[in-house]
Gaussian input, Z-matrix of N, CA and C with variables (Angstrom, degrees):
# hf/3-21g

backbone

0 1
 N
 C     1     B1
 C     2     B2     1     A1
 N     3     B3     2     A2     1     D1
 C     4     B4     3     A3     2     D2
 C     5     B5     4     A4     3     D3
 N     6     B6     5     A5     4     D4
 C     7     B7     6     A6     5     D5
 C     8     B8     7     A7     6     D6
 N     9     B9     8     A8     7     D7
 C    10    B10     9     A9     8     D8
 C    11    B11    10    A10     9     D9
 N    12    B12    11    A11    10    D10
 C    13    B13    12    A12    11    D11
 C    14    B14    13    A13    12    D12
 N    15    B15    14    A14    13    D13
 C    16    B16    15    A15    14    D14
 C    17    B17    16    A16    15    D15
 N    18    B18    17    A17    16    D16
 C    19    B19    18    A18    17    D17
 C    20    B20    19    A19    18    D18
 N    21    B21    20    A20    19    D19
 C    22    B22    21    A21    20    D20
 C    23    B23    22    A22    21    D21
 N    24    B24    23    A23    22    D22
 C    25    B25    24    A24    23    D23
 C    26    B26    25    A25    24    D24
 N    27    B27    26    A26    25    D25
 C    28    B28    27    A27    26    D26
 C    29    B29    28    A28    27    D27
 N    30    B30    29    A29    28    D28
 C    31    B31    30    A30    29    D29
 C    32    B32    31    A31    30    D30
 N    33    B33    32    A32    31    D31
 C    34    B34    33    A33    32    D32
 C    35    B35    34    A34    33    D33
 N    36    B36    35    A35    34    D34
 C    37    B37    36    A36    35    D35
 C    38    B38    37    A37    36    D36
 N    39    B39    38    A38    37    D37
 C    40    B40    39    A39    38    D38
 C    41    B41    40    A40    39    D39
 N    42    B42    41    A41    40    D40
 C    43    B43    42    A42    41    D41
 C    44    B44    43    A43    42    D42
 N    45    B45    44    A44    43    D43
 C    46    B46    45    A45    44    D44
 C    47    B47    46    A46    45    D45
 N    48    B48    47    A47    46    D46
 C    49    B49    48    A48    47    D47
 C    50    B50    49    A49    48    D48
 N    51    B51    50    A50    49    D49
 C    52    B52    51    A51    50    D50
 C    53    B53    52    A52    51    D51
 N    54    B54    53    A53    52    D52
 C    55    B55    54    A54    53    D53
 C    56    B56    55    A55    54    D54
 N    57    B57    56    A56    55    D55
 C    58    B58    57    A57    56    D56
 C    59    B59    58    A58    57    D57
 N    60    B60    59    A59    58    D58
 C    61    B61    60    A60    59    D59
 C    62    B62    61    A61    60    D60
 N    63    B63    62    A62    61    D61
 C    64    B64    63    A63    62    D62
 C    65    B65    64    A64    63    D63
 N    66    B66    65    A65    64    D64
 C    67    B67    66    A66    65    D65
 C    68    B68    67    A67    66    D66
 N    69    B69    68    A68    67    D67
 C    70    B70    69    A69    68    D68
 C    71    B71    70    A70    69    D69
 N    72    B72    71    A71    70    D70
 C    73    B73    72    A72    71    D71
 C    74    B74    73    A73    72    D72
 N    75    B75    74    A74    73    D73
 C    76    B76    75    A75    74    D74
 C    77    B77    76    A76    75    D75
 N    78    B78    77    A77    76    D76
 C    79    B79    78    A78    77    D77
 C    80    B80    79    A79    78    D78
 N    81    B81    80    A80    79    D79
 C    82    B82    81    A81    80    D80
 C    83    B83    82    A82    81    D81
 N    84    B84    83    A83    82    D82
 C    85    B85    84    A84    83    D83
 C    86    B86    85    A85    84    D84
 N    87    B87    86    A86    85    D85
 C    88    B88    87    A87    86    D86
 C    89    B89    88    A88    87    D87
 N    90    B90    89    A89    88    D88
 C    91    B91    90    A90    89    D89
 C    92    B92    91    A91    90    D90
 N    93    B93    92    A92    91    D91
 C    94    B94    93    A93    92    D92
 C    95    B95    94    A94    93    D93
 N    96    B96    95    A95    94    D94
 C    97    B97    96    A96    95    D95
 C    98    B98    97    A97    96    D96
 N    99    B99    98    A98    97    D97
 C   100   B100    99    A99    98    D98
 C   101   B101   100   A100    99    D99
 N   102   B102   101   A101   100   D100
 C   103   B103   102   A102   101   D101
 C   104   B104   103   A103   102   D102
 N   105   B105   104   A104   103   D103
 C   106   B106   105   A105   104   D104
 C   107   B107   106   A106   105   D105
 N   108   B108   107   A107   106   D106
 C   109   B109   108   A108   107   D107
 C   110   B110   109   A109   108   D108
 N   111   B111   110   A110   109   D109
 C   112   B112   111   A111   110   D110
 C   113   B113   112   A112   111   D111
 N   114   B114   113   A113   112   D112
 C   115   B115   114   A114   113   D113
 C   116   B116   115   A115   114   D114
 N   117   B117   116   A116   115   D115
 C   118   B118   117   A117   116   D116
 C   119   B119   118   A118   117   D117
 N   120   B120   119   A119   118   D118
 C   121   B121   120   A120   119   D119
 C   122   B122   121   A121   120   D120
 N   123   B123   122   A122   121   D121
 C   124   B124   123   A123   122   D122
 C   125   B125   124   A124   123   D123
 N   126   B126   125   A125   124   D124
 C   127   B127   126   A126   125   D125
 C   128   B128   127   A127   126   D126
 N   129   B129   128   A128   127   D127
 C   130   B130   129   A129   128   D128
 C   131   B131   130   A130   129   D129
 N   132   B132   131   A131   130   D130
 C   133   B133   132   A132   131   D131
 C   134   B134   133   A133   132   D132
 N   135   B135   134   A134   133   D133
 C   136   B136   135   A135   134   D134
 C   137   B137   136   A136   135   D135
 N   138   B138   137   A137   136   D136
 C   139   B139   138   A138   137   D137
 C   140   B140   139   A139   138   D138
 N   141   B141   140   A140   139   D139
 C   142   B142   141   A141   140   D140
 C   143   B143   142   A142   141   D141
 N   144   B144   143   A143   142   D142
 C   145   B145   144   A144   143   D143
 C   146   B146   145   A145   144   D144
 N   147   B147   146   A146   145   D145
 C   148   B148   147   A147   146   D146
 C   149   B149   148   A148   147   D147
 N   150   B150   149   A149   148   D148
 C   151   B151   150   A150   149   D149
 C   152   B152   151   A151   150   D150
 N   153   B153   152   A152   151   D151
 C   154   B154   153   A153   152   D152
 C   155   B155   154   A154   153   D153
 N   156   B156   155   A155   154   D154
 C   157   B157   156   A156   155   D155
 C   158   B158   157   A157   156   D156
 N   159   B159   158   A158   157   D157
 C   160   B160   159   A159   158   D158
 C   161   B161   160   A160   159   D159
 N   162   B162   161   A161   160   D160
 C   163   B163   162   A162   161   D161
 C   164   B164   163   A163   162   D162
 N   165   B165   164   A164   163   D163
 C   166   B166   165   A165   164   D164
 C   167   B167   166   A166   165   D165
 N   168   B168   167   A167   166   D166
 C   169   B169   168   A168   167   D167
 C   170   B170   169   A169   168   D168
 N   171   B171   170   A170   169   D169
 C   172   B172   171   A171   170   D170
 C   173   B173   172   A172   171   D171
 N   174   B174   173   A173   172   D172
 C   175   B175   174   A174   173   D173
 C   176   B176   175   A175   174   D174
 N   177   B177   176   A176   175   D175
 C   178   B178   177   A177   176   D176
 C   179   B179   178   A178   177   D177
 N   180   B180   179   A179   178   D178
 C   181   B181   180   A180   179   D179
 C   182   B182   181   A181   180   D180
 N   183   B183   182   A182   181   D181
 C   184   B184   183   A183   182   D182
 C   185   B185   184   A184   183   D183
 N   186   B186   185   A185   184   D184
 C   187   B187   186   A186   185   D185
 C   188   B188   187   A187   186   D186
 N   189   B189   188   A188   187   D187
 C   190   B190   189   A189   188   D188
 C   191   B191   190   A190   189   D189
 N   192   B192   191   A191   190   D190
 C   193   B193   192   A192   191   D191
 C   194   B194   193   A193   192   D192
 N   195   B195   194   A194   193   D193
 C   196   B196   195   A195   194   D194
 C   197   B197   196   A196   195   D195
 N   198   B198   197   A197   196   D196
 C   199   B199   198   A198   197   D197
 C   200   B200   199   A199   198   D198
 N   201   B201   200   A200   199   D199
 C   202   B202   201   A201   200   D200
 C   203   B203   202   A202   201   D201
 N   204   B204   203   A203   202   D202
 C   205   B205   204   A204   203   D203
 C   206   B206   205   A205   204   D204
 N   207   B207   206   A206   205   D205
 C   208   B208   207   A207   206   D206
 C   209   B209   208   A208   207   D207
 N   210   B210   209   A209   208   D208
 C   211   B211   210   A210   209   D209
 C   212   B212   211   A211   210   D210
 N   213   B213   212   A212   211   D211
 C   214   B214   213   A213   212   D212
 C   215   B215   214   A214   213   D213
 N   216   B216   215   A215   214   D214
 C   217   B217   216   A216   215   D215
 C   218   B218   217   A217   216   D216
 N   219   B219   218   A218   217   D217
 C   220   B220   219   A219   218   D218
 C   221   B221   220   A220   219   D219
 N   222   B222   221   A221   220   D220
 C   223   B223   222   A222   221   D221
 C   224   B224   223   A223   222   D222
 N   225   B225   224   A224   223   D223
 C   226   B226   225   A225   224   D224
 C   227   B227   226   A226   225   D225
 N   228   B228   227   A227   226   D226
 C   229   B229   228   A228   227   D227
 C   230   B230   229   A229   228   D228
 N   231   B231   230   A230   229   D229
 C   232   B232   231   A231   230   D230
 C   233   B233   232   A232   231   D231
 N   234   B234   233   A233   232   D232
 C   235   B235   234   A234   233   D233
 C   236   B236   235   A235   234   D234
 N   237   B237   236   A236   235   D235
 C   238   B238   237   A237   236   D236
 C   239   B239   238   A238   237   D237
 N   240   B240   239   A239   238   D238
 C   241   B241   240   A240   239   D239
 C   242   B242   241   A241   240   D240
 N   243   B243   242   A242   241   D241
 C   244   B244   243   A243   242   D242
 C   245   B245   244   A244   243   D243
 N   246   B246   245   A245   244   D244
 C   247   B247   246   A246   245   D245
 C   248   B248   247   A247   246   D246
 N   249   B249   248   A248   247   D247
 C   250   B250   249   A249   248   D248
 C   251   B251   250   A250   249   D249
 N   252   B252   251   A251   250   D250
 C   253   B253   252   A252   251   D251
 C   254   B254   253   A253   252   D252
 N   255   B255   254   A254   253   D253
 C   256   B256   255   A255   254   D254
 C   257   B257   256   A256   255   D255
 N   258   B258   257   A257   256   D256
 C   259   B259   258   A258   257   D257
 C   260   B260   259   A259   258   D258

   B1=1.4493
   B2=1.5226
   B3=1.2898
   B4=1.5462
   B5=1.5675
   B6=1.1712
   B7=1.4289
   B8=2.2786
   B9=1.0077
   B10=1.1536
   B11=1.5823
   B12=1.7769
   B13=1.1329
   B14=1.5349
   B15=1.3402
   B16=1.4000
   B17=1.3243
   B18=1.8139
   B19=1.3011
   B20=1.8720
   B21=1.7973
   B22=1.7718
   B23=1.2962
   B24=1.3685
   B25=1.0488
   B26=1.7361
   B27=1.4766
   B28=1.2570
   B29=1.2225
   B30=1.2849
   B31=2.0468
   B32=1.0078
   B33=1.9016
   B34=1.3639
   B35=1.1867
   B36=1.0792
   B37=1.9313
   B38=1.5751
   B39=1.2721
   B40=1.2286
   B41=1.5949
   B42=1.4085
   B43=1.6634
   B44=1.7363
   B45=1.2313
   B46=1.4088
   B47=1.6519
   B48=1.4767
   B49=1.1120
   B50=1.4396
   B51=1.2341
   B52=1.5651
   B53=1.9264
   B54=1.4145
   B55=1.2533
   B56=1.3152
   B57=1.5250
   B58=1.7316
   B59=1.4117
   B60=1.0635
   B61=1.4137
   B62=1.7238
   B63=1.1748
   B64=1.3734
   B65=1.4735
   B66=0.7278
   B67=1.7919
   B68=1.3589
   B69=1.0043
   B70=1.8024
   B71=1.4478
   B72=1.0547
   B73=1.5598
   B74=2.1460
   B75=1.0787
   B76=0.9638
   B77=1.5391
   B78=1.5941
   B79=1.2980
   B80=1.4933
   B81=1.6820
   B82=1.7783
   B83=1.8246
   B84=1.2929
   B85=1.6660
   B86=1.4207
   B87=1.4799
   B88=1.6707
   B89=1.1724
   B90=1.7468
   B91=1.3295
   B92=2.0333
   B93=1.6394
   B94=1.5407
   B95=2.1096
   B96=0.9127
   B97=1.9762
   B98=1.1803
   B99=1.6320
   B100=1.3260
   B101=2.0141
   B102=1.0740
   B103=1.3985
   B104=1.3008
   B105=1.4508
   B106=1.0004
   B107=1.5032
   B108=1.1558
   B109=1.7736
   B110=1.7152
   B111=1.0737
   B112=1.7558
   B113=1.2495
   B114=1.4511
   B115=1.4997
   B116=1.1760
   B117=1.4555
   B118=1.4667
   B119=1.7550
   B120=1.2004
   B121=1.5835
   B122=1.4621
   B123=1.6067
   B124=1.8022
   B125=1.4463
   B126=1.3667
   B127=1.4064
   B128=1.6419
   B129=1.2358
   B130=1.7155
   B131=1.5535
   B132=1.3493
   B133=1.2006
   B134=1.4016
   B135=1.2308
   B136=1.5749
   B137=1.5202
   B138=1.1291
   B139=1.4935
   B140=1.4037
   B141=1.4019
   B142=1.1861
   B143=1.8385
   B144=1.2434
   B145=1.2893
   B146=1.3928
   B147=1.5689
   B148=1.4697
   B149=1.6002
   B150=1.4889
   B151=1.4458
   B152=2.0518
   B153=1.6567
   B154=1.1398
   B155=2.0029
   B156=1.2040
   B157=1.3783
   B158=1.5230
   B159=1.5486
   B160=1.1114
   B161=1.3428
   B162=1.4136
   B163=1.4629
   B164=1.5319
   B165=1.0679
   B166=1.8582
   B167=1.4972
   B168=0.9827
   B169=1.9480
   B170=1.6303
   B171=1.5456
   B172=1.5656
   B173=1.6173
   B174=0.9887
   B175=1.1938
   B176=2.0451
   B177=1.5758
   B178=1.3975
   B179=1.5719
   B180=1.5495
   B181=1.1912
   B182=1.2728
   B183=0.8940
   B184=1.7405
   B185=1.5375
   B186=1.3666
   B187=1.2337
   B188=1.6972
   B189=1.4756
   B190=1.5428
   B191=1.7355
   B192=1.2963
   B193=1.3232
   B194=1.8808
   B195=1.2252
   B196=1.5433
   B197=1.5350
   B198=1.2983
   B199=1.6705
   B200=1.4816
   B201=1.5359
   B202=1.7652
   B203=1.8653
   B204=1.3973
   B205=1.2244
   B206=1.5364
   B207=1.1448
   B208=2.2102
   B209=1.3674
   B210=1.2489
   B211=1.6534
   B212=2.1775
   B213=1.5464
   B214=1.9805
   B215=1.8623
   B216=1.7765
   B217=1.5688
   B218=1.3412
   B219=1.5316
   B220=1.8860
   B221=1.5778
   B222=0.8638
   B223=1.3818
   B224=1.8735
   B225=1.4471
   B226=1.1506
   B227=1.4912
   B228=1.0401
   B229=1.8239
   B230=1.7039
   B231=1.2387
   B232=1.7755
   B233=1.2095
   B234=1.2933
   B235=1.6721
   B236=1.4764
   B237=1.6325
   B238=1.3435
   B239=1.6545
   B240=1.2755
   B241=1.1764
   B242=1.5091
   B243=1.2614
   B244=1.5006
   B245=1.6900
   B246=0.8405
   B247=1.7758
   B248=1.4506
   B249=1.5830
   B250=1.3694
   B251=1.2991
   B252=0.9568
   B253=1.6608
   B254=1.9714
   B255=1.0785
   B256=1.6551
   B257=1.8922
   B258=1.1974
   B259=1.4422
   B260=1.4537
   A1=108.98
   A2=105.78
   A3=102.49
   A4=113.85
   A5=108.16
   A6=102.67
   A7=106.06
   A8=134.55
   A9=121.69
   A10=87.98
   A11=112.27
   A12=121.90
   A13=131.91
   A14=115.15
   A15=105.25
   A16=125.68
   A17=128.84
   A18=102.52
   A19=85.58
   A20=100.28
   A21=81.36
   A22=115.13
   A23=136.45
   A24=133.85
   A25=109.71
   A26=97.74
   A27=108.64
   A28=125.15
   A29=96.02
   A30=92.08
   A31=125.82
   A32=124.23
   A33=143.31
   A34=121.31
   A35=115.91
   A36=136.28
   A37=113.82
   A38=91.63
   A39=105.69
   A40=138.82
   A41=106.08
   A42=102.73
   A43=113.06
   A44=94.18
   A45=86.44
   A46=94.10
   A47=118.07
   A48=133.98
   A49=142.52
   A50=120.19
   A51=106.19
   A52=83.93
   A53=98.17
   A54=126.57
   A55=147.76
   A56=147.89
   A57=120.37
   A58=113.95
   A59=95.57
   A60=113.22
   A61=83.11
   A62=132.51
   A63=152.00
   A64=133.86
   A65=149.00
   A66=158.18
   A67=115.06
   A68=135.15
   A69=135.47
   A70=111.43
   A71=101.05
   A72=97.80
   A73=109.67
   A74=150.54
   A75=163.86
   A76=120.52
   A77=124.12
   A78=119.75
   A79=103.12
   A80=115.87
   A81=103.83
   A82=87.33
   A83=98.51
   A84=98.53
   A85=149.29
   A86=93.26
   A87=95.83
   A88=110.51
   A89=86.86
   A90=103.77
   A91=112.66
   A92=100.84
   A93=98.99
   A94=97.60
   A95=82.02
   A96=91.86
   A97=121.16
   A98=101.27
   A99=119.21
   A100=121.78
   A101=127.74
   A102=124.55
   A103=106.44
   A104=132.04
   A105=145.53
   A106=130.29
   A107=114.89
   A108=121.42
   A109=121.05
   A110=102.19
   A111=93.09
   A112=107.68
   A113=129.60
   A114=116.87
   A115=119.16
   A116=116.99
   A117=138.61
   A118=116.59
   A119=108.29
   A120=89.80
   A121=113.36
   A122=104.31
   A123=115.92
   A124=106.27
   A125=108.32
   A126=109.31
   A127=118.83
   A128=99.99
   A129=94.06
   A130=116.35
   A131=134.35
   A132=147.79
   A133=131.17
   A134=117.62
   A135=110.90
   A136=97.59
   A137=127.45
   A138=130.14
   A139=100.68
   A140=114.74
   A141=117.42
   A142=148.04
   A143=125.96
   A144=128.21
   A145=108.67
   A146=109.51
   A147=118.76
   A148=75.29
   A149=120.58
   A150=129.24
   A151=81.65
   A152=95.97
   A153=81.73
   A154=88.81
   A155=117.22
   A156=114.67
   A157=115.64
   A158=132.95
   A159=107.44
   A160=108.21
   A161=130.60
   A162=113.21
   A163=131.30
   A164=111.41
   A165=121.40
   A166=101.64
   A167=142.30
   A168=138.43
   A169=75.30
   A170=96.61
   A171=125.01
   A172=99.97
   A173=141.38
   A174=140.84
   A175=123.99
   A176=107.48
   A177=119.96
   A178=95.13
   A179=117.20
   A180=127.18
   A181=107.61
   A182=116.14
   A183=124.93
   A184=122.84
   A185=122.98
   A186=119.18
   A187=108.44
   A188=102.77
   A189=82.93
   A190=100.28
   A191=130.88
   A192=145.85
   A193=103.99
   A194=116.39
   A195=134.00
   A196=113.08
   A197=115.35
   A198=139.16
   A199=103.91
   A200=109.14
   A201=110.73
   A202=85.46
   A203=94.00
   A204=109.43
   A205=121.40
   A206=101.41
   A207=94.84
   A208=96.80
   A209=96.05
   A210=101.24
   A211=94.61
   A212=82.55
   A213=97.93
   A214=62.37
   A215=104.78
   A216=129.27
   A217=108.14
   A218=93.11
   A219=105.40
   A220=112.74
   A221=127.10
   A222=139.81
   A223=108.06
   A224=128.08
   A225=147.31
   A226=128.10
   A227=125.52
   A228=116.95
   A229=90.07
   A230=106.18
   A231=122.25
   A232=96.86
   A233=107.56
   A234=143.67
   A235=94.77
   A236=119.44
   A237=133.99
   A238=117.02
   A239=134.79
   A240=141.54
   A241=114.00
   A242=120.84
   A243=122.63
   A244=84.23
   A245=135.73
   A246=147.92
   A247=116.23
   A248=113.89
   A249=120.98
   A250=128.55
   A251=150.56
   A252=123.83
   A253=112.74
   A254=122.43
   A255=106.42
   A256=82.77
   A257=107.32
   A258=120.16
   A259=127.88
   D1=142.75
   D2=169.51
   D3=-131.50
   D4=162.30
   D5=-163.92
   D6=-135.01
   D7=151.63
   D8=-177.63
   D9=-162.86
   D10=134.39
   D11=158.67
   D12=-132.49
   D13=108.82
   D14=176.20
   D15=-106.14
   D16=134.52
   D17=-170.04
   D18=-141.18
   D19=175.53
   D20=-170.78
   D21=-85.55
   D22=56.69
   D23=169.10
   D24=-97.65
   D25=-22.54
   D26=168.66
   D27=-77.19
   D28=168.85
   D29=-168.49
   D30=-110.18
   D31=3.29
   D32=137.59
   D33=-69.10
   D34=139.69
   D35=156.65
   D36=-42.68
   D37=-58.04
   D38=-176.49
   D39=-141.01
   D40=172.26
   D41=173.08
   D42=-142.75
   D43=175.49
   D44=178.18
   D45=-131.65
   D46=168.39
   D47=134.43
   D48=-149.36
   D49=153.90
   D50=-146.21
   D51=-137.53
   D52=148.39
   D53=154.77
   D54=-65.06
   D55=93.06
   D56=166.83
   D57=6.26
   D58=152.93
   D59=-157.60
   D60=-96.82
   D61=145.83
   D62=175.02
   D63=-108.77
   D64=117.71
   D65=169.98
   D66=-31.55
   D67=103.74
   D68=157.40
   D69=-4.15
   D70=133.46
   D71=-164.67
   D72=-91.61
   D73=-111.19
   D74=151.37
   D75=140.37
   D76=-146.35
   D77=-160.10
   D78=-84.22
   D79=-5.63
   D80=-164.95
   D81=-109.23
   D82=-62.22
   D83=165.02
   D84=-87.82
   D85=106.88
   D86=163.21
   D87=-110.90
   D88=160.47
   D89=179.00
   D90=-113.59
   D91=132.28
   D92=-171.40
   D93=-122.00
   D94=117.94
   D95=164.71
   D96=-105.79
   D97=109.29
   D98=171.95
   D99=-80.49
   D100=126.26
   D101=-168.50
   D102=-148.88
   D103=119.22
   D104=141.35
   D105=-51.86
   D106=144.40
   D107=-165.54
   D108=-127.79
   D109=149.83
   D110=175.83
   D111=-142.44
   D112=88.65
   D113=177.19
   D114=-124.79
   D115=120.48
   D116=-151.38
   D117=-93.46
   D118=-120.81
   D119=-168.26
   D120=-100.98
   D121=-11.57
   D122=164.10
   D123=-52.32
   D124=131.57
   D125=151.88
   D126=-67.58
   D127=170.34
   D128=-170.48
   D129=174.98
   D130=178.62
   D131=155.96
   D132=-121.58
   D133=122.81
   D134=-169.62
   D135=-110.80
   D136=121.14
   D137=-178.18
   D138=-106.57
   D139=149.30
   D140=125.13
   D141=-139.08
   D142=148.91
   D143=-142.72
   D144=-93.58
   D145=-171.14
   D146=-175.81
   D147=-154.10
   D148=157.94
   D149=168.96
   D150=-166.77
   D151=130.20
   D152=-177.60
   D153=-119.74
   D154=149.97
   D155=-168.10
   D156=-58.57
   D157=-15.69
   D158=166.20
   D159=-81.87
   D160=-15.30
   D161=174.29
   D162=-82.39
   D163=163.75
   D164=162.87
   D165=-84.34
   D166=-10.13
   D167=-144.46
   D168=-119.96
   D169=154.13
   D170=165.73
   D171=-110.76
   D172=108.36
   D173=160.24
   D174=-78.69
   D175=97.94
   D176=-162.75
   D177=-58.42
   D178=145.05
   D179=-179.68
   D180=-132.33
   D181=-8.57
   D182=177.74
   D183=-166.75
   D184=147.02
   D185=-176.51
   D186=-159.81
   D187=132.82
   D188=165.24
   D189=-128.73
   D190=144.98
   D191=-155.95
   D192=-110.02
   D193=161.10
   D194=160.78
   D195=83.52
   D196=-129.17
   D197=-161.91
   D198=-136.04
   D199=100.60
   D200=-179.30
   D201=-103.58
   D202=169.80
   D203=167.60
   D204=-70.84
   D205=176.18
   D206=-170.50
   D207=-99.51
   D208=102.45
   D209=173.28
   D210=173.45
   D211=148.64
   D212=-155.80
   D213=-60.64
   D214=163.78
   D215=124.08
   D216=-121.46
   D217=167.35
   D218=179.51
   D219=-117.47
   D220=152.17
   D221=-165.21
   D222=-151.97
   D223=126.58
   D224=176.44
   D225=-115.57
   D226=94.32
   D227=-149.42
   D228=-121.67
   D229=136.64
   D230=172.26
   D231=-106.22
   D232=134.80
   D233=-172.17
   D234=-123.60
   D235=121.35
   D236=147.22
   D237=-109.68
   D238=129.08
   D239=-171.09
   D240=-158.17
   D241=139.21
   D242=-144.50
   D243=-110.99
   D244=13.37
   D245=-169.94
   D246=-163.43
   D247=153.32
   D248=154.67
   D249=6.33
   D250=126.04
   D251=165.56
   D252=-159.86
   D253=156.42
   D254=-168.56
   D255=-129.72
   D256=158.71
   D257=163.01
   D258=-107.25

């Protein structure tokens, strides 16, 4: 499990967090990431990435934007990648 919290008491914008690096996926294995969210009365963007190890680029695969109400949502995103790749 991983966990990351930013709120504005802090004195960054932002954070990142990233995953083990993962195996190429194909027709027997996929890979699905489940992540729970909490975004309160800050406006904001919650991204999330693809970086696959031969690249330098993060490629965004999901995002949700603005002012949600205070309460967790869940979100489940399938990643296919023919190489290496971290989230």
């Amino acid at each position: 499990a991983y966990f990351l919290s930013l709120s504005s008491e802090m004195r960054s914008s932002s954070a990142t967090l990233r995953t083990n690096i993962f195996l190429p996926t194909d027709g027997e294995h996929v890979c699905q990431i489940t992540f729970h969210y909490w975004i309160s009365e800050m406006s904001g963007t919650l991204m999330v990435g693809l970086q696959k190890l031969s690249e330098d680029t993060i490629t965004n695969i999901w995002q949700v934007s603005g002012e949600l109400q205070n309460q967790w949502e869940a979100n489940t995103i399938t990643i296919n990648s023919t190489e290496k790749y971290e989230v």
